[in-house]
Structure formats: C-alpha cells, structure tokens
C-alpha positions as a Markdown table, in Angstrom:
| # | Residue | x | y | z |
|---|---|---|---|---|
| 1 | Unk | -52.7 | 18.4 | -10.6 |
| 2 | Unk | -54.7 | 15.2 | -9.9 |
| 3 | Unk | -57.6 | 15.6 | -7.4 |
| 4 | Unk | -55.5 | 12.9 | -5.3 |
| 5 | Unk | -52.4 | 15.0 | -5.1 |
| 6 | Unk | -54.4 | 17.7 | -4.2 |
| 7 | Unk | -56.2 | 15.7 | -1.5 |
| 8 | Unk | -52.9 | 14.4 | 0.0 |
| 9 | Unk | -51.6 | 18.6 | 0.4 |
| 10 | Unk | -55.0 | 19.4 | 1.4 |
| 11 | Unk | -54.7 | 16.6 | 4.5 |
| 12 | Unk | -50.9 | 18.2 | 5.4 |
| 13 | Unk | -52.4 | 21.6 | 5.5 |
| 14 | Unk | -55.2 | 20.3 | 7.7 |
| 15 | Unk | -52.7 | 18.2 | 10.2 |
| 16 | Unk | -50.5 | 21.4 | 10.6 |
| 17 | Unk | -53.1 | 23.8 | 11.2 |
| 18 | Unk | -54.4 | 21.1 | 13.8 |
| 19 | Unk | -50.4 | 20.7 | 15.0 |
| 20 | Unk | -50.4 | 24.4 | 15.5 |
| 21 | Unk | -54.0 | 25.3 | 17.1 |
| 22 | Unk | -54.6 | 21.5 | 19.0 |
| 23 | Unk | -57.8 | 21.5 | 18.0 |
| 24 | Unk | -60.4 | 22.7 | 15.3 |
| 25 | Unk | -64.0 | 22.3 | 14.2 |
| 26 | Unk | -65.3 | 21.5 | 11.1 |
| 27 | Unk | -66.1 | 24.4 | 9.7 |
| 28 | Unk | -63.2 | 26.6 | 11.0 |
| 29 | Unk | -60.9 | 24.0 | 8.9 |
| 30 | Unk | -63.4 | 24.7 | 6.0 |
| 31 | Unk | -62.6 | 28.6 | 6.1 |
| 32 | Unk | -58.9 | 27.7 | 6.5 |
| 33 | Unk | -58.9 | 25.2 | 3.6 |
| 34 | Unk | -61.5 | 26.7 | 1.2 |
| 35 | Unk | -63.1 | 23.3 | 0.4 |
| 36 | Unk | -66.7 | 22.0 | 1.7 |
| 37 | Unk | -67.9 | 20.0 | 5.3 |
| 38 | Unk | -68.4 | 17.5 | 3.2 |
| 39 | Unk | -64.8 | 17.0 | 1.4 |
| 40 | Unk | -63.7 | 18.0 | 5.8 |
| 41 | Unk | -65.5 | 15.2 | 6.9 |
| 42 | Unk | -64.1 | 12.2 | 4.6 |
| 43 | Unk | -60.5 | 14.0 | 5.4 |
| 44 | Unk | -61.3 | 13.7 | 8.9 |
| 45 | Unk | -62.8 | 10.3 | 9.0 |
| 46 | Unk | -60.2 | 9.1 | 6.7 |
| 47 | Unk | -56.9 | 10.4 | 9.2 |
| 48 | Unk | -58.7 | 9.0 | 12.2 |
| 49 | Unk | -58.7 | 5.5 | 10.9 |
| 50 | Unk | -54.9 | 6.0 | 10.0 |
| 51 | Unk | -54.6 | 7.1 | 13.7 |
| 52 | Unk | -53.4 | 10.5 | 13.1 |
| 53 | Unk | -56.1 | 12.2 | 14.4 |
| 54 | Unk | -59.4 | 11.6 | 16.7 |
| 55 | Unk | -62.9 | 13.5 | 16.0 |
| 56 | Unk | -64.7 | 15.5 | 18.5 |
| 57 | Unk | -68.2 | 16.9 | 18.5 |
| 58 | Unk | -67.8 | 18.9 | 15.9 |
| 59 | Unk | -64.3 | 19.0 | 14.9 |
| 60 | Unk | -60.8 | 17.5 | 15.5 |
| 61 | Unk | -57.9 | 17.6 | 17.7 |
| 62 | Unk | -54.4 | 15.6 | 17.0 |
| 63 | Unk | -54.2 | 11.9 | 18.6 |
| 64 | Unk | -51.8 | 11.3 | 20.9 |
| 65 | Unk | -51.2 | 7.7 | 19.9 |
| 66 | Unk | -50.9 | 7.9 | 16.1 |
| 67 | Unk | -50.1 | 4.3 | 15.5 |
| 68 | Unk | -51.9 | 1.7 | 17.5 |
| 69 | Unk | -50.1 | -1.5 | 17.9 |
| 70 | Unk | -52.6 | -3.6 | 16.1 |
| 71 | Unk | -53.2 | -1.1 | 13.1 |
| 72 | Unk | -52.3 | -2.0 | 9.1 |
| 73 | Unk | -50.2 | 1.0 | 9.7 |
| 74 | Unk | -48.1 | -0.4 | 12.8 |
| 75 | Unk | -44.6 | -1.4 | 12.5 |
| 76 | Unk | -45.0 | -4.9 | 13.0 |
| 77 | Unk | -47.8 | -5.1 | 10.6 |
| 78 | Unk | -46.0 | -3.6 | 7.9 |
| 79 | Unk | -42.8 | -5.8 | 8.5 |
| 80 | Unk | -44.7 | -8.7 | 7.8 |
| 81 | Unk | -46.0 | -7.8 | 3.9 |
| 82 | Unk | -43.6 | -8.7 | 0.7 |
| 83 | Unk | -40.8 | -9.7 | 3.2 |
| 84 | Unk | -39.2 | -11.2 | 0.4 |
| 85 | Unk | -39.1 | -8.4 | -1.9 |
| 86 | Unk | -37.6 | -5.9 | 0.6 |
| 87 | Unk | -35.0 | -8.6 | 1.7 |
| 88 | Unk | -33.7 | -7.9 | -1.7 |
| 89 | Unk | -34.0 | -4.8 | -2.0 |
| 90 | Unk | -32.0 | -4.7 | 1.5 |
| 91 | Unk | -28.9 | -6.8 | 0.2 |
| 92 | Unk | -29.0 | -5.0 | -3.2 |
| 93 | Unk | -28.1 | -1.7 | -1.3 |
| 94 | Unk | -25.2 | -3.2 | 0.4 |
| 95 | Unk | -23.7 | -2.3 | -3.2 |
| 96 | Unk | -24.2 | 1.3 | -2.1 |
| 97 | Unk | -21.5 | 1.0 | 0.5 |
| 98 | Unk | -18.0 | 2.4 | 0.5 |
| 99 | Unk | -15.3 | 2.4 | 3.4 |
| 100 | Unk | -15.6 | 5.3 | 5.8 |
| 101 | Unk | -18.9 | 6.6 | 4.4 |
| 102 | Unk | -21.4 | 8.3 | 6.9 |
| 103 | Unk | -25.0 | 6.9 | 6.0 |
| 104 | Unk | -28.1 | 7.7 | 7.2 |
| 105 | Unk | -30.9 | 5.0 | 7.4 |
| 106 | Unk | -34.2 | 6.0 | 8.2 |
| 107 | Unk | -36.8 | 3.7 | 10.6 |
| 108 | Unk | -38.6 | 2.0 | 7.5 |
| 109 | Unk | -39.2 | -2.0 | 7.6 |
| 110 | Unk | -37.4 | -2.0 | 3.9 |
| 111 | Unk | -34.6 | -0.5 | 5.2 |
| 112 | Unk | -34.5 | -2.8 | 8.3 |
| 113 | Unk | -33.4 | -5.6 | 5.7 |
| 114 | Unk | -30.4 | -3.6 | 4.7 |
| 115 | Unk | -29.6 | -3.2 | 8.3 |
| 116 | Unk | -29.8 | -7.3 | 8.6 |
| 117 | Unk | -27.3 | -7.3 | 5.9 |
| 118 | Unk | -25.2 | -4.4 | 7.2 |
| 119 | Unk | -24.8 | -6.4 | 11.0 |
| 120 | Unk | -22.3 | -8.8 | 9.2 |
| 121 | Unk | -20.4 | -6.6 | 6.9 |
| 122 | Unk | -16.4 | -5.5 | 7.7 |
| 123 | Unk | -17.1 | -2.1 | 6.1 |
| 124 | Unk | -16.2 | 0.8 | 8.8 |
| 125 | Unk | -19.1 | 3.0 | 8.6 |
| 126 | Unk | -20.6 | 5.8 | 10.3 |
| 127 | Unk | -24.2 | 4.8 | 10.7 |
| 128 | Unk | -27.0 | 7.6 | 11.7 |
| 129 | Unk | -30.3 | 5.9 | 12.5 |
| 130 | Unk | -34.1 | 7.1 | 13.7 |
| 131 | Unk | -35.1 | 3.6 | 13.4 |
| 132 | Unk | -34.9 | 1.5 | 16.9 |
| 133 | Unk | -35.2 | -2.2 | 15.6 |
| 134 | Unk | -32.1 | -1.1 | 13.1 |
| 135 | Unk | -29.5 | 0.5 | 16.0 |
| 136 | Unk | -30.3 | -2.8 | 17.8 |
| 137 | Unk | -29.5 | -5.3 | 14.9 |
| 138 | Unk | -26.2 | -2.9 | 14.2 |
| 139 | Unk | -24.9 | -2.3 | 17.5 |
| 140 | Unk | -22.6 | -5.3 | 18.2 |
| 141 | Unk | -20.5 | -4.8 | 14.7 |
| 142 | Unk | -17.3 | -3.4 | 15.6 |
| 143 | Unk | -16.7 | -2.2 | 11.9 |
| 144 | Unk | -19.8 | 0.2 | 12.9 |
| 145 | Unk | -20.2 | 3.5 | 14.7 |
| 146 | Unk | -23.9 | 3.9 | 15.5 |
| 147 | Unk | -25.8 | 7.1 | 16.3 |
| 148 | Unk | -29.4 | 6.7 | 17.0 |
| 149 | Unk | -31.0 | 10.2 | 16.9 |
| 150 | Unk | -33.1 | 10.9 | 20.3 |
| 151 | Unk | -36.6 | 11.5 | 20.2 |
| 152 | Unk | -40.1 | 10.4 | 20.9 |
| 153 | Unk | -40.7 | 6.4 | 21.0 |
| 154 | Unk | -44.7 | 6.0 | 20.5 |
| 155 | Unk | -46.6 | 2.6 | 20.4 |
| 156 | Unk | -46.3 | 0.6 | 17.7 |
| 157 | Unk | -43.8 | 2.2 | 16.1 |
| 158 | Unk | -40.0 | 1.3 | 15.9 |
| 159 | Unk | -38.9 | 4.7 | 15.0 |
| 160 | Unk | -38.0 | 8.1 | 17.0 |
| 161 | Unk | -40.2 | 10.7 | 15.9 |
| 162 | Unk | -40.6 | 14.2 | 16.1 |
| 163 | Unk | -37.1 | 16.8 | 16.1 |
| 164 | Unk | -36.3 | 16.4 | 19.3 |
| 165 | Unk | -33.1 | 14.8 | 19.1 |
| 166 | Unk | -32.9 | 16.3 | 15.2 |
| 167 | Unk | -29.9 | 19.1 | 16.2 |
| 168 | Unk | -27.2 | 16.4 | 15.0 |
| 169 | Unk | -28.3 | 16.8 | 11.5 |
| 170 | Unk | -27.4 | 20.4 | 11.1 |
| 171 | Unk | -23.9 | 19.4 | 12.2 |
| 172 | Unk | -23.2 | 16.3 | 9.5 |
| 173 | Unk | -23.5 | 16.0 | 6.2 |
| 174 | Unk | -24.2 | 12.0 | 5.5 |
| 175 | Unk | -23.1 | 10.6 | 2.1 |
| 176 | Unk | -26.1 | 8.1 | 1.9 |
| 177 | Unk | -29.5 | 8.5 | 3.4 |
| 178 | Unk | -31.1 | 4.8 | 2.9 |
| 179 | Unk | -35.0 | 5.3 | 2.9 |
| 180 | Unk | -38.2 | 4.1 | 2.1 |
| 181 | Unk | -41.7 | 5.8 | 2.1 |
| 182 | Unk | -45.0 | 4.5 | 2.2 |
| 183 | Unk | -45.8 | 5.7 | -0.6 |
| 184 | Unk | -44.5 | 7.4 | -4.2 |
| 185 | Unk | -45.7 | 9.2 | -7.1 |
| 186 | Unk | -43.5 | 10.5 | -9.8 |
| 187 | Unk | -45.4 | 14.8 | -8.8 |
| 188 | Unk | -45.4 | 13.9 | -4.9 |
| 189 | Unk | -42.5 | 12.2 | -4.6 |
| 190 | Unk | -41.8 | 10.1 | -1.2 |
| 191 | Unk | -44.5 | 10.2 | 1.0 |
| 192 | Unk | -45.3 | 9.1 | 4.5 |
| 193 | Unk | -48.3 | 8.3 | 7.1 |
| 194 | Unk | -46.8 | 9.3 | 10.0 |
| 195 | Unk | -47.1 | 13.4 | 10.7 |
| 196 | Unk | -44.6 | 12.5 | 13.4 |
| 197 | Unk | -42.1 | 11.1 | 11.6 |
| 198 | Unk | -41.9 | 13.4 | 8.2 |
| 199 | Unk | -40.9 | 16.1 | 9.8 |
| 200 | Unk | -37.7 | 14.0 | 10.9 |
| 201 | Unk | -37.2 | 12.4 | 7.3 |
| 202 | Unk | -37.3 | 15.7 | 5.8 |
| 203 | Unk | -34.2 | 17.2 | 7.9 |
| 204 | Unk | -32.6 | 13.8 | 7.4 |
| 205 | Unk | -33.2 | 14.3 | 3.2 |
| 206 | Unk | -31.8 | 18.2 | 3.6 |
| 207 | Unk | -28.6 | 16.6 | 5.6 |
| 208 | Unk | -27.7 | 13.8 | 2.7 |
| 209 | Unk | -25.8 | 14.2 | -0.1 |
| 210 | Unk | -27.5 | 11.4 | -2.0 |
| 211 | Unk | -30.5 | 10.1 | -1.2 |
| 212 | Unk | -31.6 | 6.3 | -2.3 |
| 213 | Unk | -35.0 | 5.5 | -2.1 |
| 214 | Unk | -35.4 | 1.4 | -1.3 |
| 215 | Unk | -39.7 | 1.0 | -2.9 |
| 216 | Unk | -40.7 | -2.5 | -3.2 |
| 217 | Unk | -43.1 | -2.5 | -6.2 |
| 218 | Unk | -46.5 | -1.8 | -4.1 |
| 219 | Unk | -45.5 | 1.6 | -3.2 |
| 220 | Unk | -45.3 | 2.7 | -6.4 |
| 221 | Unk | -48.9 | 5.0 | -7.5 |
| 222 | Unk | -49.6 | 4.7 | -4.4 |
| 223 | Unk | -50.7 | 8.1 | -2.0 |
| 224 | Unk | -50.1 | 9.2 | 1.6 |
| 225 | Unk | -50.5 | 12.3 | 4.0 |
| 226 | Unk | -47.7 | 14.2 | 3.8 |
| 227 | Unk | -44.6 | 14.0 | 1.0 |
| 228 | Unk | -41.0 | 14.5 | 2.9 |
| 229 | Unk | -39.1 | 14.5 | -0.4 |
| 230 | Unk | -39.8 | 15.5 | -3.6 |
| 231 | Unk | -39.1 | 13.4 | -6.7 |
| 232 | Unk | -35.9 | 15.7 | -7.7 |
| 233 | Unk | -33.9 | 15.2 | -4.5 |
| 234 | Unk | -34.2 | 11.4 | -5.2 |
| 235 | Unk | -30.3 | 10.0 | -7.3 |
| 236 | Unk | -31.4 | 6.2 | -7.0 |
| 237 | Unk | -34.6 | 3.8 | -6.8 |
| 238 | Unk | -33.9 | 0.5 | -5.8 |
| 239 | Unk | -37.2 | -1.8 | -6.5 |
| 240 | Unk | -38.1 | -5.3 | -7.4 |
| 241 | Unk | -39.2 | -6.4 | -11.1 |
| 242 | Unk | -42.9 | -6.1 | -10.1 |
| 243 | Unk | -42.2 | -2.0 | -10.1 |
| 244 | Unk | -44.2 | 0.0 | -13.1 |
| 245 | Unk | -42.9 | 0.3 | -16.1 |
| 246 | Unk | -44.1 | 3.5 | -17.2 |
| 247 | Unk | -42.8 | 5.0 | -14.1 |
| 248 | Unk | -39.7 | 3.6 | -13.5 |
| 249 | Unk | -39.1 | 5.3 | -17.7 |
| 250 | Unk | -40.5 | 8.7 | -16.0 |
| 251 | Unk | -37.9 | 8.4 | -13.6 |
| 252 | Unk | -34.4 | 7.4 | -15.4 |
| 253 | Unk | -35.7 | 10.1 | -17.8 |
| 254 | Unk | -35.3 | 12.6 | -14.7 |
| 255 | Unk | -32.0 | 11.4 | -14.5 |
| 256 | Unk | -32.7 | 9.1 | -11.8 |
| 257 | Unk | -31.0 | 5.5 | -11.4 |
| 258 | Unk | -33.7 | 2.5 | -11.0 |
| 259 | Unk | -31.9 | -0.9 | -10.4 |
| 260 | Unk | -34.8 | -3.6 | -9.7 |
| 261 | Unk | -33.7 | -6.8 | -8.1 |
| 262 | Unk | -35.5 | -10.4 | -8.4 |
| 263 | Unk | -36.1 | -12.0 | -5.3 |
C-alpha cells in the first residue's frame, strides 16, 4: 500500500472520529490514529484548506461550511475546468440509455453535461438525482420522471448532501447510476472531497445495478479524502483520449469497459 493510499484512509478515519466526537485535539487523534503530531498536523492543515474541517487551539472540530463559494473545490469552480472534455463524455453516455430504465445521476459537474444532453432526449426514463443544477435542467422534459433526493443544500455546492432524504434508495434498485468522482486510483477506486456527500454516493453505488464512472483524464492518479466506491463495483469508464494508458489496460484487464471519446 502506497503511503498516499494510506494517507487518504488515515484522513477518513480522522473525519469520522471527528463526525462522531465534534471535536478532538491533536494528540487524542494521535492515540486514535497511531501516527505522529507531526503527520496530525499536515492532515489537519491540509482538510482545513479543503474546507472540511476548521482548527482550534489545539485540535479540530468539523466545519460547518465545507465548501466555500469561492474555493477550487466549489461547484462553480469546478464546472468551469476541461468543459470540453466532460461535454463529451456527457453525450457519449447518452449511449447508455434504454427506454424505461431507472438511472441514477449523481451531483458531479461531468455528469451535469449528460443531464444537458438528457433535457432533449424522447427516451421515458426514471431519473433519481442528488444534484440540484441537474433536476433543474431535466424538469421540463415530459419523457422524464425526476426524483431529486431531499437533503442538506450547503454553500457552494449544487448537490444534497448528507442521508437525509437517502430512505428512497433502499426502496429502488436503479439500472444506471451515472457518476463522477474527484478523484481515481486503480487500489482506491472513486473518491470524493466532500465528507458530506460520500456518504450519499455510497448508498446510491449499493442501490445500482451498474455503475458507470464519467472521469475526464485529470482525475485519473489523482487522490482524495474519502473513496465511495471501490474499483470492483465500477462495469464502465467513460474518459477522453488524454486518460492513462497504463491504467485504462489495468482496468479492461479487471474486466471493466473504458470507451474514451475525443472532444
């Protein structure tokens, strides 16, 4: 196990023992984690600039804004970045589509270009979404029946997060989930910055039949806090030609489908 896998399980472990006590000190976390103040302190420093958490004399506690509105991290930030690439990507999983299929489509910006495709299509789908900007462009399709799952909006963010409106998921069984992390390696698998919101991707992977991972190519190598699927539960990559070569072979020899699109 690479020291940066084990860094990205070691920073879960810290935000759920913070999730669970609200707040902890430096070296109670050190105890808990079995690694130094030192290593504690860059993991700290390091989730605060991401938003997730904010430091105290001493310690930690959870922030209640994970995502400021002007952060890299925000979604209107991240929309703006290789807008070509996942506009591709969006209109290459249109292909996916089949009459009278129940899809899930999570509140990524990659999967917001499928939804800009999926507005005009005559297909009669069922479409479950935790992503605000995508219910929006898909509500005034006819074809569609939209179900936005209810939960917590926070600032700059367009998706629901948290499980409080998750209880629909243990009643269907989607034939798609359409998602896209913000990061993936080939021993993590799909991971996310958001605490907040991989809780809710998780359920939403354990209520999908197939799951179909939309990764323009700078996502690939590439780490984050928590994983919310790993690389096993993934049937299909779509990515652009940019992707890595050596791990898109990893991955069609796990018996996964990679299709990469040009732009």
């Amino acid at each position: 196990m690479s020291k940066n896998i084990m860094a990205d399980e070691r920073r879960l472990l810290l935000i759920e023992y913070l999730t669970k006590h609200q707040r902890a000190t430096v070296k109670e976390l050190s105890v808990q984690l079995q690694v130094s103040e030192a290593t504690l302190r860059t993991d700290l420093n390091l989730l605060e600039e991401e938003g997730v958490l904010r430091r105290i004399h001493g310690g930690a506690v959870l922030a209640e804004l994970p995502v400021p509105a002007g952060s890299s991290f925000s979604f209107s930030s991240r929309e703006k970045r290789n807008t070509s690439q996942k506009a591709a990507i969006g209109r290459k999983a249109m292909d996916y589509l089949q009459e009278g299929q129940c899809v899930m489509i999570d509140a990524s910006t990659t999967a917001l270009e499928l939804a800009r495709s999926l507005k005009r299509t005559q297909i009669k789908l069922t479409v479950i979404t935790s992503g605000i900007y995508t219910a929006l462009e898909l509500k005034d399709n006819p074809y569609l029946h939209v179900i936005l799952i209810g939960g917590v909006l926070r600032m700059g963010s367009g998706a629901i997060e948290g499980t409080l409106g998750s209880g629909i998921l243990g009643d269907i069984k989607a034939d798609l989930l359409f998602t896209s992390p913000a990061g993936f390696k080939p021993d993590s698998g799909l991971m996310d910055f958001n605490v907040y919101e991989v809780e809710l991707k998780r359920r939403m992977v354990e209520s999908s039949s197939q799951v179909i991972a939309l990764m323009d190519s700078t996502k690939f190598g590439v780490g984050s806090i928590a994983s919310y699927a790993e690389t096993s539960r993934i049937h299909d990559v779509i990515t652009d030609t940019d992707a890595p070569q050596e791990i898109i072979r990893q991955l069609e020899a796990k018996g996964i489908r990679v299709c990469t699109v040009g732009m």
